[in-house]
N, C-alpha and C positions, 0 to 999 in steps of 0.2 A: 239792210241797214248797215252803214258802215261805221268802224271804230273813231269814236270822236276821242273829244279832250278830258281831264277830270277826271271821274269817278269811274267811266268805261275803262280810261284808259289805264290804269290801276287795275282792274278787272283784268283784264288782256296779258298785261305784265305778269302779274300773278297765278294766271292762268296757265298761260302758256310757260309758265316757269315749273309750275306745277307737276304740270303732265312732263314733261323734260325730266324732271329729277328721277320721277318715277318708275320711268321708261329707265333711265341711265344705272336706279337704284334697281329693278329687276336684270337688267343685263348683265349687272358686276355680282348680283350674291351667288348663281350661278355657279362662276369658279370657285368665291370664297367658301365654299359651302360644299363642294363639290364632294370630297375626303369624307364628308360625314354621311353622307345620302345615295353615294355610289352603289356598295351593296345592297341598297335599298331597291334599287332597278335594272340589276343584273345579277350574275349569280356571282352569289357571297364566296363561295365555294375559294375562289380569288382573286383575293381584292386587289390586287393590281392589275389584273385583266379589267375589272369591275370599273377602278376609276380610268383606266384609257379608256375604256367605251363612255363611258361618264364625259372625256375630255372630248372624245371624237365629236359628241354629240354639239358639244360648247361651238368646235368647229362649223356644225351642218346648221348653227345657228348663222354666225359670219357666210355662209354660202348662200342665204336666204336673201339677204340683205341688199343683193341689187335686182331683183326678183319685188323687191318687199320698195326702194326706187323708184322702180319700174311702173308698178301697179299705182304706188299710193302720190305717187308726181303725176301720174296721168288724172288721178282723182282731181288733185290742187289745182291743176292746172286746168281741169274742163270743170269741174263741178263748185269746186273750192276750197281755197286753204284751211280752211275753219271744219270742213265736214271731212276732209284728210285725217286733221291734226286728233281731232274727235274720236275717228274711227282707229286708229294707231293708239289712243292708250285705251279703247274698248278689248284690244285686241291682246293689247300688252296683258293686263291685268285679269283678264282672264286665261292669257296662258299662264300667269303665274299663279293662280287658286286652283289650276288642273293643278300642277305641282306640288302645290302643297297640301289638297287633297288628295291626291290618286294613292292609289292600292299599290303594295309594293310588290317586288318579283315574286316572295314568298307565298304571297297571299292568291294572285292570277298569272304568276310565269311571265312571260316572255313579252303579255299584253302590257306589262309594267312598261319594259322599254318602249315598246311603240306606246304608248302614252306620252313619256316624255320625248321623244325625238318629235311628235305631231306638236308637244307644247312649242318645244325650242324653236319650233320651224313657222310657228306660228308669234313670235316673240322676235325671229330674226328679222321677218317681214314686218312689221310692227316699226323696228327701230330703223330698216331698212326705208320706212315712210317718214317716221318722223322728225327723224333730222334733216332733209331736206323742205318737208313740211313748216316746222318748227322755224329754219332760218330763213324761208322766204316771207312766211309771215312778219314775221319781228322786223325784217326789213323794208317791208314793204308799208306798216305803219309807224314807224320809226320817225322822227321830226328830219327833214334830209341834212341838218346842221349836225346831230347829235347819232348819228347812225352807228360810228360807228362805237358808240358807249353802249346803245342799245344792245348790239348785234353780241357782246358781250355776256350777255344774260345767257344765252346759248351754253355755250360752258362752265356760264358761274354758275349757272343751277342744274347742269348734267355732273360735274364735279360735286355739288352738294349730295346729289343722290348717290356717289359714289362712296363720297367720305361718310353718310347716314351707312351704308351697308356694311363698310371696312368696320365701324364703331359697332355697329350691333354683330358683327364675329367677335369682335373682340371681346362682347357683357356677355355675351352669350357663352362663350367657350370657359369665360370665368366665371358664370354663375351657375351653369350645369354640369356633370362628368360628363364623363367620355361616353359612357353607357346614356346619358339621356339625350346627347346631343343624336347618338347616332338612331336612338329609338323615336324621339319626337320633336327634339332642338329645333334641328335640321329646316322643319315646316314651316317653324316660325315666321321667319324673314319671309318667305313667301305668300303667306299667306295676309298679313304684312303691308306686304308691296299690293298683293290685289286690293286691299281695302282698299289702299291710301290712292290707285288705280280708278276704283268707284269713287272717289270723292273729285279728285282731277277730272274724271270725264265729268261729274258733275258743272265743276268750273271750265270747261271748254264750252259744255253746250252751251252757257252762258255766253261766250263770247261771240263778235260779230266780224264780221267777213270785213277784209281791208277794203278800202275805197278803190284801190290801184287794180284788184280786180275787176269790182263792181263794173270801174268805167270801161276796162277789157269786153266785159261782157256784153254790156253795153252795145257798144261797138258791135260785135260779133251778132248779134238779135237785129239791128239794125240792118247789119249785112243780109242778114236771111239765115237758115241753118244752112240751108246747102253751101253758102260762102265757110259757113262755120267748121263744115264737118270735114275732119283730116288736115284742119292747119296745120294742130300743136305734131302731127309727124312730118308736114310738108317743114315746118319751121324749123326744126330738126337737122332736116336732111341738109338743109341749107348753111347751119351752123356746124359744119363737123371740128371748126377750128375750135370754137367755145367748147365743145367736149371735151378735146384733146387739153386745154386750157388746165380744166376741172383735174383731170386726172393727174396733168404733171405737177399744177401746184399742191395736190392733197398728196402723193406719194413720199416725199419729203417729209414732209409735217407729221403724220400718222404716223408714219417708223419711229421718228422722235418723241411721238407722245406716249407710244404704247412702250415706249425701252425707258423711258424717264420717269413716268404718271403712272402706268399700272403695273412693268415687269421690273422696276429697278427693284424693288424690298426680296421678292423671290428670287433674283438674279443673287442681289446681294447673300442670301443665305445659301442658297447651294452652291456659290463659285465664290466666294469671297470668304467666308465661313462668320457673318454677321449674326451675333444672336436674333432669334425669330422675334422674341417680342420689343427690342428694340429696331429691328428694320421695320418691321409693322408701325410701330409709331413714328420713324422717319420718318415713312410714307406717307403717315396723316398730317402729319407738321407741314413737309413741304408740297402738298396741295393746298392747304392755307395758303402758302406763300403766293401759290399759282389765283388760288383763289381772288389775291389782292391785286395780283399782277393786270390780271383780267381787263377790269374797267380802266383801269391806271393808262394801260397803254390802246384802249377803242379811245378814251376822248384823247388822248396824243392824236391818235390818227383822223380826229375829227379838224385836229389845228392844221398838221402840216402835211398829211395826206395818207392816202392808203400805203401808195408804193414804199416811200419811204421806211414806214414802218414796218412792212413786210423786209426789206432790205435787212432792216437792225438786227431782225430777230433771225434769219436764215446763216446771216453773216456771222452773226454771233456764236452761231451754234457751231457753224464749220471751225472756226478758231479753235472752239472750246471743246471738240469734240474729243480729243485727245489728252487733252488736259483734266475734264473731266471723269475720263471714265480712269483715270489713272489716280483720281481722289479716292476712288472706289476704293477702301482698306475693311478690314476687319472690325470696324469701330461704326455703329450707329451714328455718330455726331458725321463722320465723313459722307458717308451715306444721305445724310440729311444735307450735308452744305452742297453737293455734285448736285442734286435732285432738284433742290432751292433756287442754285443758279440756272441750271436745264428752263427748269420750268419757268422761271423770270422771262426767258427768250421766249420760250416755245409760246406766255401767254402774246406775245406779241403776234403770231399768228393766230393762233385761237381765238383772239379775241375779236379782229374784223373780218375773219373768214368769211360767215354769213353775211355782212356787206360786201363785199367782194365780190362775192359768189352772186349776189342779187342783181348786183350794180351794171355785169358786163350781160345777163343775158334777157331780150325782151320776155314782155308780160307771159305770154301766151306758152312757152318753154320754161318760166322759169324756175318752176319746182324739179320737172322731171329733167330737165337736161342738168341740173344738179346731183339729184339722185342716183340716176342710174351709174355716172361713170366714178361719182365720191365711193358710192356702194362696193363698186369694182375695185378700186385702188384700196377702199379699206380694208376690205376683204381679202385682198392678194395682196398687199406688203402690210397694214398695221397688224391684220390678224394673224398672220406669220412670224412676226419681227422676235416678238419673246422665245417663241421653241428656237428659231435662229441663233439668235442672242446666243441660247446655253447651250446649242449644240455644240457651235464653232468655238464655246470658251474649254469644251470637256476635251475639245480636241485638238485642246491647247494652241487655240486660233480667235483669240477673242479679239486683236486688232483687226480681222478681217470683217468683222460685222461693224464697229468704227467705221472703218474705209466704206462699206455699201450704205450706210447713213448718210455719209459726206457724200458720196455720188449720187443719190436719191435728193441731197438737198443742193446740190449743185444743178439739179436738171428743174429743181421750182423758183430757183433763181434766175434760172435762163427764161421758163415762160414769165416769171415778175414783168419782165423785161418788153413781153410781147402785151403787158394790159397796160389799158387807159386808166388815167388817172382819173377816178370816178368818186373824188370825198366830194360832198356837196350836192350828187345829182337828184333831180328831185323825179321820182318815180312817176308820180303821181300827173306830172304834167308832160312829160315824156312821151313822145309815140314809140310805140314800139321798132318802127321804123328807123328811128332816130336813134334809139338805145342798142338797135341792134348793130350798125354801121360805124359805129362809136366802137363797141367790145372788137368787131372785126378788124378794123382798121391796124 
């Protein structure tokens, strides 16, 4: 049964907003948390040993990720988006109750760490599935006029679980000591996230498969299986431009979001010398901003087109990119207005990615030929970008990570350039054939 109008489609929304946050809200306490819980699953003996193996791991989670792609776009895309999206916060949510149950190093050695590296690894694959999961769906029942507002939700509500996690370090570190954060704090938030994890998969299974599949399948049963079976690789093979697509436009965009949205408040305090608890609430402030920016600029791009507005926001950045990071001062308010403007822009990417990303590739590819190469690119430049960030600023070369941002956003302005302009397409009535000669072209 496919997502109708009304009361499903509210269902759907909320649903799929749900598990988003969730996923988005276990992937970010992670780091924020990280300081407290370190000696928890290595040896204490020192703790800065402790927390790099703590971080490496945050890492092995980012490496899972197009593995995690890979797998759970092959799901969406043979079985369906809905039984993906499903099994990605079953997966999520319970790597995050291993975590905030497991036994620490104290108590079983060394099984500590391999507990959490199996979580992490099992959480990287997870969010590895469900962001490409997550934005094929939305776009695929999206109204084809209003896509790219919809497609918005994507980040409005991974951004919400982000700012729910930043907001509970912050009740937390000020309503417990130091000694209880590091004896039972710490759990909290994870244990937390798995609830709230069980209540999401609750509202997922509830929801219903898009129609844009349905008729895919359709189609494919009518073929026979033997027609069916090794398409989505034959379709693939056939598309290697669409991959290549995927990756030059996310390379750009990721480096910017992860230097603006998640590394600017830490950058700011160890290279700029910003007090902790006013970059911290920079940070919360101008994701609101990001927040608003979100839908602002999907229904812009519902009026006067995709390209466009990807243009504003890329172009914007390249201007700004220097001007910005040189607001960068010792003062929280600066910090807040560099980050404000940043993210103004960057929502203008963010916010129709997932139409985009939907628009140029057929039915039958279009989760995993998402997946796997966004996963790639996130993984090798967003997940990288921050340690970059501060290494090349200690080493008194902080304009050279500037310059590699503008060259990463110079190279998703160049593929802008090679997509169709696809505001208005309607998925739904599309052959595959037709959608896919269209994104080539």
């Amino acid at each position: 049964m496919s997502v109708t109008a009304g009361k499903d489609r509210r269902r759907t929304l909320f649903g799929l907003g749900a598990g988003n946050a969730m996923e988005w809200f276990d992937w970010n306490i992670y780091a924020t948390f990280a300081s407290f819980f370190a000696a928890q699953f290595f040896n204490a003996q020192d703790e800065v040993s402790a927390l790099l193996s703590t971080l490496a791991v945050f890492a092995v989670g980012f490496a899972a990720r197009p593995l995690g792609g890979l797998v759970f776009g092959w799901i969406a895309d043979h079985k369906g988006r809905q039984l993906s999206m499903t099994l990605t916060v079953a997966i999520a949510a319970g790597g995050s109750l291993v975590i905030g149950f497991s036994p620490t190093y104290g108590q079983i050695g060394v099984w500590a760490s391999v507990i959490l590296v199996v979580a992490r690894l099992a959480q990287g694959l997870a969010h590895g599935g469900e962001l490409p999961s997550a934005q094929t769906y939305i776009a695929e029942v999206a109204p084809p006029a209003r896509r790219g507002l919809w497609s918005s939700l994507i980040y409005f509500s991974g951004t919400c679980g982000v700012l729910a996690g930043t907001l509970l370090g912050a009740v937390l570190s000020g309503a417990l000591s130091h000694e209880q954060m590091l004896s039972y704090g710490w759990r909290i938030p994870f244990v937390l996230g798995g609830v709230f994890g069980i209540y999401s998969l609750y509202m997922r299974l509830r929801m219903r498969e898009t129609g844009v599949f349905l008729a895919e399948a359709a189609k494919d049963d009518a073929a026979g299986k033997k027609a069916e079976k090794g398409r989505i690789w034959q379709t693939l093979k056939q598309n290697p431009k669409l991959l290549a697509q995927v990756v030059g436009l996310t390379v750009g965009a990721t480096v910017i979001y992860y230097m603006w949205a998640v590394a600017a408040p830490s950058y700011a305090i160890t290279v700029r010398g910003v007090d902790p608890t006013g970059a911290l609430w920079a940070g919360v402030f101008a994701n609101v901003v990001f927040l608003i920016a979100l839908p602002l600029w999907g229904r812009l791009s519902d009026r006067i087109g995709r390209k466009p507005v990807l243009f504003i926001a890329i172009v914007g950045l390249l201007v700004l990119s220097f001007p910005l990071n040189a607001m960068v001062g010792d003062q929280a308010w600066q910090l807040f207005l560099a980050m404000s403007i940043a993210l103004v822009f960057m929502a203008g990417f963010s916010s129709i990615g997932p139409a985009v990303y939907a628009e140029i590739f057929p039915t039958r590819i279009r989760t995993i030929g998402v997946g796997v190469p966004y996963s790639i690119a996130v993984a090798s430049f967003g997940g990288t970008a921050p340690y970059l960030q501060t290494l090349l600023a200690k080493n008194g070369q902080p304009s050279l990570f500037v310059v590699y941002g503008m060259v990463l956003m110079v190279i998703s302005a160049l593929v802008v350039f090679t997509l169709p302009e696809t505001r208005g397409v309607d998925l739904r009535e599309k052959a595959d054939t037709e959608v896919e000669s269209k994104a080539v072209a």
